[in-house]
C-alpha positions as CSV (number, residue, x, y, z in Angstrom):
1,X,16.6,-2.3,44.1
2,X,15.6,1.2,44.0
3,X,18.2,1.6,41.1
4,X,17.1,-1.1,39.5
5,X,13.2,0.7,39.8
6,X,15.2,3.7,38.4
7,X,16.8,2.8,35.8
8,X,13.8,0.4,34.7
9,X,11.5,3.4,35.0
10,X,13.9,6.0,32.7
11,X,14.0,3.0,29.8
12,X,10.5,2.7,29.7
13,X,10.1,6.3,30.1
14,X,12.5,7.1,27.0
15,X,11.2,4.0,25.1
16,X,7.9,5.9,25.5
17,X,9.2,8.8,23.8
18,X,10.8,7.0,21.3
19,X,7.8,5.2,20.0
20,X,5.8,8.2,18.9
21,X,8.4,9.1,17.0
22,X,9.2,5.8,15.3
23,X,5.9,5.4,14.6
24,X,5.0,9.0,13.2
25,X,8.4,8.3,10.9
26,X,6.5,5.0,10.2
27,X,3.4,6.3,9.0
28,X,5.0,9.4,7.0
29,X,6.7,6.5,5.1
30,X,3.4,4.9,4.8
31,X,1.6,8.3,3.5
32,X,4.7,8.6,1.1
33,X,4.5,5.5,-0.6
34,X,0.4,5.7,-0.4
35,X,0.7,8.8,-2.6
36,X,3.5,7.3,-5.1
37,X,1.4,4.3,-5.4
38,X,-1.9,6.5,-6.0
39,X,0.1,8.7,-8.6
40,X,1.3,5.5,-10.6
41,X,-2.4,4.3,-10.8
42,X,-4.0,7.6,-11.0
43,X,-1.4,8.0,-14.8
44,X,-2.4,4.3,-15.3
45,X,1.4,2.9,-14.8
46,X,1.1,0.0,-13.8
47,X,4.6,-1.2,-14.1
48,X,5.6,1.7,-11.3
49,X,2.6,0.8,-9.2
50,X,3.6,-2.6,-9.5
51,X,7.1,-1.9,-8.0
52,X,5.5,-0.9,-4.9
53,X,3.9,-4.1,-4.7
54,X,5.4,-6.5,-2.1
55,X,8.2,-8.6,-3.5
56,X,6.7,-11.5,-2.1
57,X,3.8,-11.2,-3.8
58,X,5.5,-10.6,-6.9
59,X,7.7,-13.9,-7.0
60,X,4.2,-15.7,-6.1
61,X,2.2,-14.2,-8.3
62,X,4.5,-12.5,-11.5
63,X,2.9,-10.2,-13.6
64,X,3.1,-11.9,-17.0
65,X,3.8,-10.2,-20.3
66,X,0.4,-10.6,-21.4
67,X,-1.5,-9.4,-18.3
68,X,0.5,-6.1,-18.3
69,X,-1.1,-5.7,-21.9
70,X,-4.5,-6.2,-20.8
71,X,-3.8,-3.0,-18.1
72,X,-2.2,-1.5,-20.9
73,X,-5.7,-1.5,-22.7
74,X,-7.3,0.5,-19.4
75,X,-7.1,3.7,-18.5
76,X,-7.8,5.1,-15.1
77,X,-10.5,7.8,-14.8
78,X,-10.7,7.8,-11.2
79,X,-9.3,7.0,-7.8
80,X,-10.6,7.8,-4.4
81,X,-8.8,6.7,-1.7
82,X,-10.6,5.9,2.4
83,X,-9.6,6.2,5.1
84,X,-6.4,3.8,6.7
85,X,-7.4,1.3,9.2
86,X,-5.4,-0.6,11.0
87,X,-5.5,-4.5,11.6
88,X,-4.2,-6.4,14.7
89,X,-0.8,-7.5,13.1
90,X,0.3,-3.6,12.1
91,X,-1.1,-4.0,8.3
92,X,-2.7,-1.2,7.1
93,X,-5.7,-1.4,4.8
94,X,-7.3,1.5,2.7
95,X,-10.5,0.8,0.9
96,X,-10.1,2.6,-2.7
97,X,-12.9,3.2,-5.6
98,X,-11.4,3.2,-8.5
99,X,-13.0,4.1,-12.1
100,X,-11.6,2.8,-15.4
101,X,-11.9,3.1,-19.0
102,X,-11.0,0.4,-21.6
103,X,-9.2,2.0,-24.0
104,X,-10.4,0.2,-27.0
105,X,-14.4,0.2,-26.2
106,X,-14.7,3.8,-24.2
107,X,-16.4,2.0,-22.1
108,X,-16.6,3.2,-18.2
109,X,-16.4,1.0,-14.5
110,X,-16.2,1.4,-11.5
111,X,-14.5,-1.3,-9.0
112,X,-13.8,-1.3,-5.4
113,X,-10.4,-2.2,-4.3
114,X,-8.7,-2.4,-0.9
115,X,-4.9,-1.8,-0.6
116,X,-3.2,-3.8,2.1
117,X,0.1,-2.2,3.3
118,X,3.1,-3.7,5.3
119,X,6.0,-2.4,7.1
120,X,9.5,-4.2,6.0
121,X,11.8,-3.0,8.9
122,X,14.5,-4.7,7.3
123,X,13.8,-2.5,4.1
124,X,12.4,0.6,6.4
125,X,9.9,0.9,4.0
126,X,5.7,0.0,3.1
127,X,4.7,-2.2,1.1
128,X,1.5,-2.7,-0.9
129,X,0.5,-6.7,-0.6
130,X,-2.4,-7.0,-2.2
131,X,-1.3,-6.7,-5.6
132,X,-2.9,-4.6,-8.2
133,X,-6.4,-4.7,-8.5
134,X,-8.3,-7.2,-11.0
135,X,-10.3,-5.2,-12.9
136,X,-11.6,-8.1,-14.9
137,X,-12.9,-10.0,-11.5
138,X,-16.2,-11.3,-12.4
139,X,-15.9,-10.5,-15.8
């Protein structure tokens, strides 16, 4: 019995330790893809921001010939990013203001966005779900 306390306490004891450091690993990965995600929209290209985008969400939703014109025709002037927050199920959401010109009219926007990231373990890497954003919404 005692061993078994032991033993039990020293796994939960070394799981303890090994957490932290999973998770800070976790969310370096997560700060790293954040900032090549930013970057791509930041120099307006979308077809690398897109690539960050979850494959799910790109098989459910494909990004059409067309529709990649129609960013093609914006560029960004702006991009602030929040702060991260977390949500119950481990997805992490950053609320982003984003400011963009249309390429063709010089005319300026502003939009608010929220990111939605997820962490594959298979892939051991985030990934942005929500797609990217719909600057036409309401338009």
């Amino acid at each position: 019995m005692r061993a078994t306390t032991s033993l039990l306490l020293s796994l939960a004891f070394g799981l303890a330790l090994a957490s932290p450091a999973a998770a800070a690993g976790s969310s370096r990965k997560l700060e790293q893809a954040q900032t090549v995600y930013s970057s791509a929209m930041r120099w307006s290209d979308y077809e690398a921001a897109w690539q960050m985008v979850d494959p799910d969400v790109r098989a459910a939703q494909p990004l059409t010939d067309l529709e990649l014109e129609r960013y093609r025709q914006l560029q960004v002037s702006s991009y602030r990013e929040g702060s991260n927050g977390e949500l119950e199920d481990g997805t992490v959401v950053r609320p982003v203001e984003i400011g963009v010109i249309n390429r063709h009219t010089q005319a300026e926007r502003m939009l608010r966005y929220q990111e939605r990231w997820r962490w594959d373990p298979k892939a051991k890497r985030w990934w942005q779900m929500a797609g990217l954003p719909d600057f036409w919404e309401g338009k």
